[in-house]
Residue, then its C-alpha position, 0 to 999 in steps of 0.5 A: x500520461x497520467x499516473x493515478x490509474x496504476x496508483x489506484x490500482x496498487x492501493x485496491x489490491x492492499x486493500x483487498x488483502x486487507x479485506x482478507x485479513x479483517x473479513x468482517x463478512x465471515x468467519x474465515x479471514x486471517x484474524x479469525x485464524x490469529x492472524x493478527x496485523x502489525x503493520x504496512x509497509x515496515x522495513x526490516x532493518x539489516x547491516x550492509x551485507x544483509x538483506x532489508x526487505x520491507x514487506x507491505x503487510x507484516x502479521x503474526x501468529x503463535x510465534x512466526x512473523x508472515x511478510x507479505x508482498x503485494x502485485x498489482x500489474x500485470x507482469x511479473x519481472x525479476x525484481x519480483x523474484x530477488x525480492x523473494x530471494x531476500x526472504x530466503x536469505x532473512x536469518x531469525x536475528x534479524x526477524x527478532x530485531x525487527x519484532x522486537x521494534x514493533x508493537x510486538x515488544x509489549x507483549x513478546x520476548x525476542x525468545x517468542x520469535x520462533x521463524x518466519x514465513x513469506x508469500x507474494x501475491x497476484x490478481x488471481x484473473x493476471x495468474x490465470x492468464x498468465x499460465x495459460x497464454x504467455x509461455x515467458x510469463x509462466x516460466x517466470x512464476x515457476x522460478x518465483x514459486x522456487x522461491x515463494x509461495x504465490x498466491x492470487x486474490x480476486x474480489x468476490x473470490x479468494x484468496x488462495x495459494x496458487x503455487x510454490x509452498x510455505x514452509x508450515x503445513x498450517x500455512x498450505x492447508x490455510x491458503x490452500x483452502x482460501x479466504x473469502x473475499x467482499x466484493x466491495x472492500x473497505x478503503x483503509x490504505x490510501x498510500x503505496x509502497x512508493x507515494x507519489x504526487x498522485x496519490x498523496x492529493x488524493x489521500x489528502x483530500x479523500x482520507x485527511x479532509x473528509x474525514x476531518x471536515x466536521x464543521x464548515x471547514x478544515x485547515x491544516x499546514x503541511x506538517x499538521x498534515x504529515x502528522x496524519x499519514x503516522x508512521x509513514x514516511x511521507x516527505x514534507x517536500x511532496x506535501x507541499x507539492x500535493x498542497x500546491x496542486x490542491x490549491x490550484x485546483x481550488x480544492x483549498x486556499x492557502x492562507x497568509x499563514x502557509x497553512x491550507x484551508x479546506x471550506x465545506x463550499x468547495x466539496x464539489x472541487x475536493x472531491x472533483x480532484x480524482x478526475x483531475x489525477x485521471x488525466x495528467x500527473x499532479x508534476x504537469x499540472x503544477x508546471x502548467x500553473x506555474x506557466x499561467x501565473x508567469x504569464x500574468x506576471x509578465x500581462x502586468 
């Protein structure tokens, strides 16, 4: 079965609330506010004892982080929950060091800090369901709304705090009154949280490669490749293993070299390689290439 259908929808819900925080359509988005982005995915370091959540977008305003986590199955579990748990538990010690570990630092003191918020975010039509049809489920986002504020996010609708309550009433009346949303959203985050196989081709192909196919081609070794995805951490043992696939599905050739070339006359086969991640994960189809080249080596 295949991996990329849930993969591709994690990254559309950061990217719709990404959409929220740029809000380029109108004027009410996040940024508008002060809002301002200082980044995904960022853990927030911690000793043994201490909690280290790592939130998937971090912003800041007048002095207060906003840590913000976002959901894009259909289900809330009690992972959702202690995750929340360690917001609670989070002291400003801890928030000024991870702020002082950021672009942060080139503007601010530590003494700028002055508190945190957290929030945790769902599919607004996931909510609605949720609440009106599974008794289990919504005695489970009472408990979460304990602990955070939930909000909801829906294309073309909102973003809008659903239950529970910040600690700043700014905050409340902020996403009480909601933040408009594109129905198409712009593709800025092509990675989860968690980077798997799946994922990691496509971002290769449709993110690095597009992006950078200016002539007749493009070529790129693994690290070169690594280098692109920033601050991510993005082992080089996946990239090799994306690379492998991409070249057994001829979306690029590998050269005497080790690096990858990628040739504007295989565009049909680089962008061909999503239909490929809709039907078995990138791990099965590496194991069915290595299947076929032994058994051409055993032919001849």
């Amino acid at each position: 079965m295949s991996e990329w259908p849930r993969q591709k929808d994690e990254i559309y819900s950061y990217n719709l609330f990404h959409a929220a925080i740029k809000s380029r359509h109108n004027t009410t988005g996040l940024s508008s506010r002060g809002f301002g982005l200082v980044g995904t995915f960022m853990r927030i370091p911690g000793s043994e004892e201490d909690p280290t959540p790592d939130p998937d977008f971090t912003l800041f305003k007048d002095g207060v982080l906003l840590f913000v986590e976002i959901k894009a199955g259909e289900n809330i579990n009690n992972s959702h929950i202690d995750q929340m748990r360690e917001y609670r538990e989070l002291g400003l010690e801890a928030v000024e060091e991870f702020a002082m570990q950021t672009d942060l630092a080139e503007r601010y003191n530590r003494d700028d800090i002055v508190g945190f918020e957290h929030c945790i975010v769902y599919g607004e039509e996931f909510i609605e369901e949720c609440k009106q049809e599974y008794e289990n489920c919504r005695e489970t986002l009472e408990e979460l709304a304990e602990y955070a504020p939930v909000l909801t996010q829906q294309r073309g609708s909102s973003l809008q705090l659903d239950s529970g309550s910040f600690s700043r009433d700014e905050y409340n009346e902020r996403f009480s009154n909601g933040i408009q949303l594109p129905k198409a959203t712009d593709k800025v985050i092509y990675l989860p949280e968690n980077v798997e196989l799946e994922a990691l081709s496509y971002s290769i192909t449709h993110d690095i490669v597009l992006n950078n196919l200016n002539g007749e081609s493009f070529e790129a070794t693994a690290s070169e490749i690594q280098n692109f995805h920033g601050r991510r951490d993005v082992r080089l043992r996946k990239i090799k293993q994306s690379l492998q696939f991409l070249s057994y599905a001829e979306a690029c050739h590998r050269q005497s070299d080790g690096s990858y070339l990628f040739r504007r006359d295989d565009l049909g086969d680089i962008l061909g390689i999503e239909g490929l991640l809709r039907e078995k994960r990138v791990e099965d189809l590496l194991e069915e290439a290595d299947g076929e080249q032994a058994g051409l080596q055993e032919f001849l």
